[in-house]
C-alpha positions in Angstrom: -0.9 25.6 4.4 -3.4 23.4 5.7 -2.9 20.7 8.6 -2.3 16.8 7.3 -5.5 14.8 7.8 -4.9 11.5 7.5 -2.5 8.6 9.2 -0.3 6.3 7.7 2.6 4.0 8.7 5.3 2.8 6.9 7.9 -0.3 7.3 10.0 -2.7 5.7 9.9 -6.5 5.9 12.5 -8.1 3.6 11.9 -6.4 0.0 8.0 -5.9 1.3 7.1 -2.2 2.2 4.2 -2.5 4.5 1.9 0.7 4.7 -1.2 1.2 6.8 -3.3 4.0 5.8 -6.6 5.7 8.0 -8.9 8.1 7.8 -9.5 10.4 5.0 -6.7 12.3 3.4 -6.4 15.6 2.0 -3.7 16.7 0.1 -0.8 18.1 2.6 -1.5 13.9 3.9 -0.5 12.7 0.2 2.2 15.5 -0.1 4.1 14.3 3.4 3.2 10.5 2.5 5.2 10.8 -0.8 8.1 12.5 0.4 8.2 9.6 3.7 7.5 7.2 1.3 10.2 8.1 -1.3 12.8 8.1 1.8 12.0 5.0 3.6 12.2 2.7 0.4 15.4 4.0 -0.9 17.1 0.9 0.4 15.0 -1.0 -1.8 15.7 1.1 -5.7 17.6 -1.1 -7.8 16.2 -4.5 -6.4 12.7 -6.0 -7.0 10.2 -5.2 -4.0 6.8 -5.7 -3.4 4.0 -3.8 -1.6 1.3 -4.9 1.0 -1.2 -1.4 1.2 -3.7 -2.2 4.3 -6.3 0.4 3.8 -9.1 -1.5 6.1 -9.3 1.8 7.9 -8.7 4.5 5.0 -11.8 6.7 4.4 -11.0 7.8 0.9 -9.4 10.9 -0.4 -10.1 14.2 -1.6 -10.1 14.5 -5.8 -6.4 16.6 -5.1 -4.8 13.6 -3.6 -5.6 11.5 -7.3 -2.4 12.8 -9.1 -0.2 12.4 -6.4 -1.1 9.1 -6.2 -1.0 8.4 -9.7 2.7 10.0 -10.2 4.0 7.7 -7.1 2.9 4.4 -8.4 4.6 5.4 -11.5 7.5 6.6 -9.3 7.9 2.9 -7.6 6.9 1.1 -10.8 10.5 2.7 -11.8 11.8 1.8 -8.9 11.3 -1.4 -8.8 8.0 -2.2 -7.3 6.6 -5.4 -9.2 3.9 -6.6 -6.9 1.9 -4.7 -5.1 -1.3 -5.7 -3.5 -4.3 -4.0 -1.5 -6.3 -5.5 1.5 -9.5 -4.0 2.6 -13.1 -5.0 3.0 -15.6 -4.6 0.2 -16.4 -1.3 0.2 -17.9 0.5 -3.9 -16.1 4.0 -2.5 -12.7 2.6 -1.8 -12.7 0.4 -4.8 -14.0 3.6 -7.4 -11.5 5.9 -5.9 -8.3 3.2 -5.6 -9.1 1.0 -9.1 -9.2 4.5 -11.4 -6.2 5.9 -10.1 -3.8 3.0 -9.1 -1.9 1.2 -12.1 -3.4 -2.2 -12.8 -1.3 -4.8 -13.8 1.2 -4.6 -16.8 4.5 -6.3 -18.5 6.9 -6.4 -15.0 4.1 -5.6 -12.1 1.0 -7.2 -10.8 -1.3 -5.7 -8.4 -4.0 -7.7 -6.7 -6.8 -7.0 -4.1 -8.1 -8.9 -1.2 -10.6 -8.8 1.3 -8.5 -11.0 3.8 -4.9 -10.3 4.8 -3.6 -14.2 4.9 -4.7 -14.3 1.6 -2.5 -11.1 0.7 0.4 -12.2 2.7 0.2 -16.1 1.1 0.1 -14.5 -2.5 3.4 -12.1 -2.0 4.9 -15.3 -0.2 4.1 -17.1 -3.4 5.4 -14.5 -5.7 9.0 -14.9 -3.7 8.4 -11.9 -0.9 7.6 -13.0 2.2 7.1 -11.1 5.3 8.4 -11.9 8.6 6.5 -9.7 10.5 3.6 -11.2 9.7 2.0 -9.9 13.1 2.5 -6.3 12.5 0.1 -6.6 9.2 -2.5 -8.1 11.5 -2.6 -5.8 14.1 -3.1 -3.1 11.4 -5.6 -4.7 10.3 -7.3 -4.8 13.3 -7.0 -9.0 13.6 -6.5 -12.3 15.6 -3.1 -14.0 13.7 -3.8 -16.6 11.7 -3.5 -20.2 13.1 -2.0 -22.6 11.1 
């Protein structure tokens, strides 16, 4: 088997699962990733929950990683995932690669993307999931808190 390349991080803010992804991932990363992922939100099946993906410093996947990723977003759509939003900068590669594979929105989840992470964290406040944290998002994304 080979060795995982590439990083993630996982937590839980409320019903908000925040996850920070780097690098470029091959498919023993999006193997291990669904497993960690499937055990760190079980607190959250059988409620509504939201997701916050921060994949400013994610440099794409390989093609194997496409139907792992495919079969979890249908595993958390199940589970009761109904908002779900993506914050990186523009970027053509990131959004081919994440728009064909990711669900888009449908009867009982919504997914949005931004290209700022106040934006992202205002929208899932409006939508009824806020995050405390708001800090930790920032600093994975590599920026200066917001001032109100």
């Amino acid at each position: 088997m080979l060795s995982v390349h590439g990083r993630w991080e996982i937590k839980i803010d409320n019903n908000v699962v925040i996850i920070w992804f780097a690098d470029a991932w091959n498919e023993e990363a999006i193997v291990t990733f669904c497993k960690e992922f499937k055990q760190v939100t079980l607190p959250l099946i059988n409620k509504q929950w939201a997701i916050i993906s921060i994949f400013e410093q994610w440099q794409l996947g390989i093609p194997a990683i496409e139907f792992h990723v495919a079969e979890l977003c249908q595993w958390f759509k199940d589970n009761g995932c109904v908002k779900d939003c993506h914050v990186y900068s523009p970027s053509f590669l990131k959004t081919s690669q994440l728009e064909r594979i990711i669900p888009h929105t449908d009867s009982g989840y919504e997914r949005c993307v931004f290209t700022n992470a106040e934006m992202a964290i205002q929208w899932l406040e409006e939508q009824g999931y806020p995050i405390s944290n708001r800090q930790y998002v920032y600093d994975k994304f590599n920026l200066p808190a917001h001032s109100s």
